[in-house]
C-alpha positions as CSV (number, residue, x, y, z in Angstrom):
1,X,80.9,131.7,20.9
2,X,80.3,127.6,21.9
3,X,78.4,127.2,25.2
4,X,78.6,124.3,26.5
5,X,75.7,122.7,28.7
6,X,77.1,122.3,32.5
7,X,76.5,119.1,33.9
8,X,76.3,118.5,37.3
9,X,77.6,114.8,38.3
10,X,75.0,113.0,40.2
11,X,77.8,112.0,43.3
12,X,78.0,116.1,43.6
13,X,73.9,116.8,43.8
14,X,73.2,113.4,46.1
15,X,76.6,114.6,48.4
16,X,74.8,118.3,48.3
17,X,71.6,117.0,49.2
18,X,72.5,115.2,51.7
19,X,74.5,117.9,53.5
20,X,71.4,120.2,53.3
21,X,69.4,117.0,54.9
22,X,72.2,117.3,58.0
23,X,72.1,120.6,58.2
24,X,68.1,121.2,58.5
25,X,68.3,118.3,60.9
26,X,70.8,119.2,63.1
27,X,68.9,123.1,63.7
28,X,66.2,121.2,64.1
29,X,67.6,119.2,67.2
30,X,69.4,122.3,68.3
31,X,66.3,124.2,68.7
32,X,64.2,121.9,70.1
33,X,67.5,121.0,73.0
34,X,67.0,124.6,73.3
35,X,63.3,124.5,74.3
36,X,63.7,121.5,76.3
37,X,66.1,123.7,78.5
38,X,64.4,126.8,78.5
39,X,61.6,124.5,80.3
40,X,61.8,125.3,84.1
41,X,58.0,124.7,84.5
42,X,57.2,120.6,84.4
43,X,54.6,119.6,82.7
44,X,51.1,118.2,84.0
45,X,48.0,116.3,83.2
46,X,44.6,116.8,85.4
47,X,41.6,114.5,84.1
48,X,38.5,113.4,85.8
49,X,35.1,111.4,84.7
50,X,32.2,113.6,85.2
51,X,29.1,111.7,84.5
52,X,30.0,110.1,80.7
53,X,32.2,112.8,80.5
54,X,36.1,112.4,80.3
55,X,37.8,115.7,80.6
56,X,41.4,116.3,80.9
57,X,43.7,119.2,81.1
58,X,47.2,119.8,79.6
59,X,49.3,122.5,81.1
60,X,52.5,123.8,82.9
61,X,53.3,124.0,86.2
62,X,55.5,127.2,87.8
63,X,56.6,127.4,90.9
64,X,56.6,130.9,93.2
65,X,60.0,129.9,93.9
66,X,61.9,131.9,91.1
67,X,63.6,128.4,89.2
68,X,66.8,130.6,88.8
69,X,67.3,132.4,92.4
70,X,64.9,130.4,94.8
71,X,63.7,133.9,95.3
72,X,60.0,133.9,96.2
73,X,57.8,136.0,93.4
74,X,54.9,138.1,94.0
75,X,52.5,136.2,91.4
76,X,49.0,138.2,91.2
77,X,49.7,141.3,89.8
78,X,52.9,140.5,89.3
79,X,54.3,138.0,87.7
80,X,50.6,138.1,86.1
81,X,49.7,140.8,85.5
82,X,46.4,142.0,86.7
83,X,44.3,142.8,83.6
84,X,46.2,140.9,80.4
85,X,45.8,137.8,78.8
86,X,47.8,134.5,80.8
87,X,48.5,131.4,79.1
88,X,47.1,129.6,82.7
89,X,50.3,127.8,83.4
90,X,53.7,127.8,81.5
91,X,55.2,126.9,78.1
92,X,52.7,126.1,75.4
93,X,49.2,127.2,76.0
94,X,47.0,125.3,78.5
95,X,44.8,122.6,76.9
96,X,41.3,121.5,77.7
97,X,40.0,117.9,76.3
98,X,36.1,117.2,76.4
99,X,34.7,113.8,75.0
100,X,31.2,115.0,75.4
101,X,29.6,118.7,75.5
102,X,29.2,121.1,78.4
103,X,28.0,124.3,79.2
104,X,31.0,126.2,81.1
105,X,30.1,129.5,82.1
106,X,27.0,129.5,80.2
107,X,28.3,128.9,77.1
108,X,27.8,125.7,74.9
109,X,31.1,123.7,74.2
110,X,31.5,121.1,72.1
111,X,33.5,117.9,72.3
112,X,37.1,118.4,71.5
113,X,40.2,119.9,72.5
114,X,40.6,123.7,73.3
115,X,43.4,126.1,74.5
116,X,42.3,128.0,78.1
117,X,43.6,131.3,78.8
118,X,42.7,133.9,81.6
119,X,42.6,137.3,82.4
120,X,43.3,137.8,86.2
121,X,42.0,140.6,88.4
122,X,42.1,141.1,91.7
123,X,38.4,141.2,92.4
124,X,35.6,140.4,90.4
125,X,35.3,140.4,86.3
126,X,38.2,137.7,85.6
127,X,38.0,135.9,82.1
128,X,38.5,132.7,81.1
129,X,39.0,133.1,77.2
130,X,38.5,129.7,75.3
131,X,40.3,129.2,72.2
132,X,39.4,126.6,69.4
133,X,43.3,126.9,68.4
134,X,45.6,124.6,70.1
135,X,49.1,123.8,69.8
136,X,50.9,127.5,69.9
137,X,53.1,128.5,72.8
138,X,51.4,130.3,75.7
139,X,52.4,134.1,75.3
140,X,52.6,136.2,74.3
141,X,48.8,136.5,73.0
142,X,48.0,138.5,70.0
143,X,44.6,139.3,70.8
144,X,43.8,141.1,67.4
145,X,45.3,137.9,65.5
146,X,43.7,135.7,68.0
147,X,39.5,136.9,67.8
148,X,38.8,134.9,65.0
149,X,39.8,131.8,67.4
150,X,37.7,132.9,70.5
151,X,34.8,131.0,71.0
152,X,33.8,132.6,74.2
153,X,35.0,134.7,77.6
154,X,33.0,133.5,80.3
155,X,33.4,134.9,84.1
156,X,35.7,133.7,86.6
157,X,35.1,134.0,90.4
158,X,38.6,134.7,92.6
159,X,38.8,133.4,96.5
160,X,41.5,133.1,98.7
161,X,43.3,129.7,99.0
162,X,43.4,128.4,102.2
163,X,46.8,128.6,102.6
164,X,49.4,129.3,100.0
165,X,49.9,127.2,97.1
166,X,53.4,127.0,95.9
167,X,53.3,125.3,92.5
168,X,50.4,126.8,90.0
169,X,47.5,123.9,90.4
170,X,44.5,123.1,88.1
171,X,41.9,120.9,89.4
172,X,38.6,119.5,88.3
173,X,36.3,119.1,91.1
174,X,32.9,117.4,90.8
175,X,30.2,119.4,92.2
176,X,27.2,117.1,90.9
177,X,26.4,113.9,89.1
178,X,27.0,115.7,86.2
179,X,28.8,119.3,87.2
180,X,32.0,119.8,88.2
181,X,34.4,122.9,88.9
182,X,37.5,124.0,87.3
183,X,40.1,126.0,89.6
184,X,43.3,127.6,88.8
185,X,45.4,128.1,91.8
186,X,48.5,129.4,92.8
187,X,49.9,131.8,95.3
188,X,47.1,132.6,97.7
189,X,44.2,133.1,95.6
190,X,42.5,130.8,92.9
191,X,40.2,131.5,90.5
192,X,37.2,129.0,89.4
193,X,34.5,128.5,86.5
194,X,31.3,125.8,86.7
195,X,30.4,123.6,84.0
196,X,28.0,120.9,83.6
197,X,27.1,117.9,81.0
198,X,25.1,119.1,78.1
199,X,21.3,116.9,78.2
């Protein structure tokens, strides 16, 4: 029996090809449309100059106002939960930028950027987990796959806000020449962690 060899004519593979090219292409814009939408949190940037040091915060801001009822949420212990890891915002995970060393919390961070996340309570013994992987979306947090990214947990102190604060806020407050203050607030309690410039 003759077999013959198949050929493929080259119009055929390039029209494949390029129908493959549209296809990937066109799931690719689909999806992200998709997370564009799902977005009901807007997005913010807090930075401030500490000493030398430029430091700058990435993350999401959600309101207590539900986005799809205008119901008002309980948030602490509630929305987040008391006890598990938060992604300290909404969307992708909340992102710290350093240009120069600090200690926060006691521990010694280097320059760079760093995803934050926290672990709420309602009294003392909070985290704040710091994680040298950036990039992924906020929740929810594998903490098994994650330890091999955790640089550190350091303590977080909780007060009440002096009155309620309607859309999540992260600040950077100086407290020093070279020390400042991060604070995470929403609702009517915030939570906050001191740092300084490395010498």
């Amino acid at each position: 029996m003759l077999v013959l060899p198949l050929v493929i004519p080259m119009k055929l593979i390039r029209l494949l090809t390029l129908s493959t090219v549209a296809a990937l292409v066109g799931t690719t814009l689909a999806i992200g449309q998709t997370q564009k939408k799902a977005r009901l949190s807007p997005a913010a940037v807090v930075s401030a100059r500490i000493g030398g040091n430029e430091i700058k915060i990435n993350y999401g801001r959600p309101h207590t106002k539900d986005p799809k009822t205008g119901e008002m949420r309980k948030i602490w212990g509630g929305l987040v939960p008391y006890g598990e890891v938060w992604r300290t915002g909404a969307n992708e995970a909340t992102v710290l930028t350093i240009s120069e060393p600090i200690v926060i919390g006691g521990y010694d961070l280097p320059a760079g950027k760093y995803s934050l996340f926290t672990v709420p309570t309602a009294g003392e013994g909070a985290k704040l987990i710091i994680n040298k992987k950036t990039g992924q979306w906020g929740i929810p947090y594998n903490e098994a796959h994650e330890k091999e990214n955790e640089l550190a947990r350091v303590d977080l102190k909780r007060a009440a806000t002096p009155e309620s604060v309607e859309q999540f806020t992260i600040s950077i407050e100086p407290t020093g020449a070279e020390s400042g203050q991060i604070r995470f607030a929403w609702a009517d309690a915030y939570y906050s962690v001191d740092f300084k410039n490395k010498d």
